[in-house]
Backbone as JSON, one array per atom type, in Angstrom:
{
  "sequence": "XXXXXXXXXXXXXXXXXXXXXXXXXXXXXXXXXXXXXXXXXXXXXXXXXXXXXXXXXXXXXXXXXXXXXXX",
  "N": [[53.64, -53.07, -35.09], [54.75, -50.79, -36.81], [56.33, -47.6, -36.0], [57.66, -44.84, -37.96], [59.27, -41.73, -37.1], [58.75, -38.91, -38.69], [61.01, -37.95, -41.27], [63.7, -35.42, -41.23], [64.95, -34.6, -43.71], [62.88, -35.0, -45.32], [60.7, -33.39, -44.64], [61.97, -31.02, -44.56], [61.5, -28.96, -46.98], [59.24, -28.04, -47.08], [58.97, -26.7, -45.02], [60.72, -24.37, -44.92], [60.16, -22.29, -46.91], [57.76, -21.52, -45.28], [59.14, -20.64, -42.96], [60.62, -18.85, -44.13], [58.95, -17.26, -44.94], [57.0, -16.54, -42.45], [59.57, -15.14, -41.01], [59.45, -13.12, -42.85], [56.85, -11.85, -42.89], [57.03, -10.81, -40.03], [58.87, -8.93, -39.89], [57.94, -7.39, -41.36], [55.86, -6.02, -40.04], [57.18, -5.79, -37.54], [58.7, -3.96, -38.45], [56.46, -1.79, -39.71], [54.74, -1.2, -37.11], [56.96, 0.23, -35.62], [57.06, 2.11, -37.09], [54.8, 4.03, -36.88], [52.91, 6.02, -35.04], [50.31, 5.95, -34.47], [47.32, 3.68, -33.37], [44.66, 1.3, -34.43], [43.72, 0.2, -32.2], [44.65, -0.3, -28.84], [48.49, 0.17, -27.5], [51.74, 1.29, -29.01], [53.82, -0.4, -27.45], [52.09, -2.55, -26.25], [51.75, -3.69, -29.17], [54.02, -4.25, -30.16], [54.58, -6.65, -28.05], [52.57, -8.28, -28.78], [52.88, -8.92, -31.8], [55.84, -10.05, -31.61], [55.81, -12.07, -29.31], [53.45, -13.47, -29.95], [54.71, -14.93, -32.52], [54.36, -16.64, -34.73], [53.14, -16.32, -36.85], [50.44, -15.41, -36.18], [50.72, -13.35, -34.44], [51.27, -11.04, -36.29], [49.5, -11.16, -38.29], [47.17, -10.56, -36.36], [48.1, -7.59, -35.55], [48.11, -6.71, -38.73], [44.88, -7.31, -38.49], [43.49, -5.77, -36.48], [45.39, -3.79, -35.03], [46.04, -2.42, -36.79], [46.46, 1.24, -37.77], [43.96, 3.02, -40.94], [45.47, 4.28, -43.21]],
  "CA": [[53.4, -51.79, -35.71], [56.59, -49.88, -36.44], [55.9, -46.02, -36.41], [58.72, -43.96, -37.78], [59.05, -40.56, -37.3], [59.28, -37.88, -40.32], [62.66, -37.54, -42.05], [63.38, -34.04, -41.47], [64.83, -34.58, -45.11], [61.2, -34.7, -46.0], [59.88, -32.04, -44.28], [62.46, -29.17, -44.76], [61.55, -28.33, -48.19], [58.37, -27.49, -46.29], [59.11, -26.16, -43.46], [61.77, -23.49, -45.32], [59.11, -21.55, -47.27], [56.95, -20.89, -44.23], [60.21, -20.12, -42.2], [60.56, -17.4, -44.6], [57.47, -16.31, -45.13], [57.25, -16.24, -41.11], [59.95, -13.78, -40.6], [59.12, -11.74, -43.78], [55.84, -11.14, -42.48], [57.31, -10.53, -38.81], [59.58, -8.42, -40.02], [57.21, -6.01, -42.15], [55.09, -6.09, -39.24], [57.71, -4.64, -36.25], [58.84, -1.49, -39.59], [55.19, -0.82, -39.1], [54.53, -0.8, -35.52], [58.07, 1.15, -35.28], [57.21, 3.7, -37.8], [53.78, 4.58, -37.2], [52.54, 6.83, -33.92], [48.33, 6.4, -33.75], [46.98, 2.37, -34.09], [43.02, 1.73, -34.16], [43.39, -0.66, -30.88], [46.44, -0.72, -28.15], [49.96, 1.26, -27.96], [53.18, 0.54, -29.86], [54.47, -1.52, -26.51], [51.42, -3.95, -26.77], [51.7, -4.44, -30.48], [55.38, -5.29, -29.93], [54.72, -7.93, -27.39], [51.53, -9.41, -29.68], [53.59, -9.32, -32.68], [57.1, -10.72, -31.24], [55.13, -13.07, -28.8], [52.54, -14.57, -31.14], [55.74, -14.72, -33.39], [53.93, -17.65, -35.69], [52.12, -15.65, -38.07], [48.93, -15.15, -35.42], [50.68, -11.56, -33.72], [51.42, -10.19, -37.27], [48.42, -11.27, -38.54], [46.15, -9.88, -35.43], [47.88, -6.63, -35.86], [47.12, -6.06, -39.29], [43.72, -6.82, -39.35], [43.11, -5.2, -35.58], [45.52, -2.62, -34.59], [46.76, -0.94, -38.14], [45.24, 2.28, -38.47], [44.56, 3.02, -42.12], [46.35, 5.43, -43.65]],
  "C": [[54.66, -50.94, -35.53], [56.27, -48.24, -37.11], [57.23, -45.14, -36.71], [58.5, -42.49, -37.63], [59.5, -39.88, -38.94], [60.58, -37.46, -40.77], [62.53, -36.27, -41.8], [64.07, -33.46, -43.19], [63.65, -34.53, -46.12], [60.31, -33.68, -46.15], [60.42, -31.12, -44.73], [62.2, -28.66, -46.35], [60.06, -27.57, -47.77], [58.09, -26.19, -45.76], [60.57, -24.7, -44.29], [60.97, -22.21, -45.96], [58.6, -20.87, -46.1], [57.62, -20.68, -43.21], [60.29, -18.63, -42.71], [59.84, -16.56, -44.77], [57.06, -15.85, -43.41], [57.86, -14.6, -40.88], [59.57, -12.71, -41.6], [57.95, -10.54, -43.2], [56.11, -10.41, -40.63], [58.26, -9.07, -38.76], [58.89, -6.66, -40.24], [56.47, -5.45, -40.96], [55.46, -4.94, -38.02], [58.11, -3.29, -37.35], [57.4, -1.2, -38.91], [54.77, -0.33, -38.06], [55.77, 0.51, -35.43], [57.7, 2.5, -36.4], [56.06, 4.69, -37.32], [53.49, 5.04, -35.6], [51.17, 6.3, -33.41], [47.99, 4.59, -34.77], [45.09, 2.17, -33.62], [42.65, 1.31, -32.53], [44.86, -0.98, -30.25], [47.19, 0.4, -28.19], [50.54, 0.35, -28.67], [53.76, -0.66, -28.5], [53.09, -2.63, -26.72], [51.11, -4.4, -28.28], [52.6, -4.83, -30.87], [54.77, -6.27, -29.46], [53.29, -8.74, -28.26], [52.34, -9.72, -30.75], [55.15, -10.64, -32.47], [56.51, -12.11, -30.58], [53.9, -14.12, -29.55], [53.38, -14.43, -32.56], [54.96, -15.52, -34.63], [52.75, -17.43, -36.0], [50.59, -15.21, -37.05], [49.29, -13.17, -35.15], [50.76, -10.72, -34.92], [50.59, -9.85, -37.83], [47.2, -10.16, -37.64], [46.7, -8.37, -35.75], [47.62, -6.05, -36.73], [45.85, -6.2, -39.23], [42.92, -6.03, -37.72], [43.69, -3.48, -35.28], [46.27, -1.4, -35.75], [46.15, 0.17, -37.98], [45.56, 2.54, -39.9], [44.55, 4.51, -42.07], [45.04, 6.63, -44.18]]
}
């Protein structure tokens, strides 16, 4: 049984999309935290370290649908 691993010629057409889409959303994520004063759950220092630290789409994610406040 001969197991190869995955070409990363295979994968990166993949893996490039959801790189970008990654930081896009990481990105939009720390503007918001940095602009905004009053969030429904947390301070601005723990919605940095959820965002930055659950860098792969989970911390960006959790803060919009937890600590946004809406507008």
């Amino acid at each position: 049984m001969n197991l190869n691993p995955l070409d990363l010629n295979e994968i990166l057409p993949f893996l490039i999309p959801l790189i970008a889409a990654q930081l896009v959303l990481l990105a939009v994520t720390l503007r918001h935290i940095l602009t905004r004063s009053t969030y429904k759950r947390g301070s601005r220092a723990l919605w940095l370290v959820v965002a930055i630290v659950g860098m792969n789409f989970i911390g960006p994610i959790l803060y919009f649908l937890l600590g946004r406040e809406d507008a």
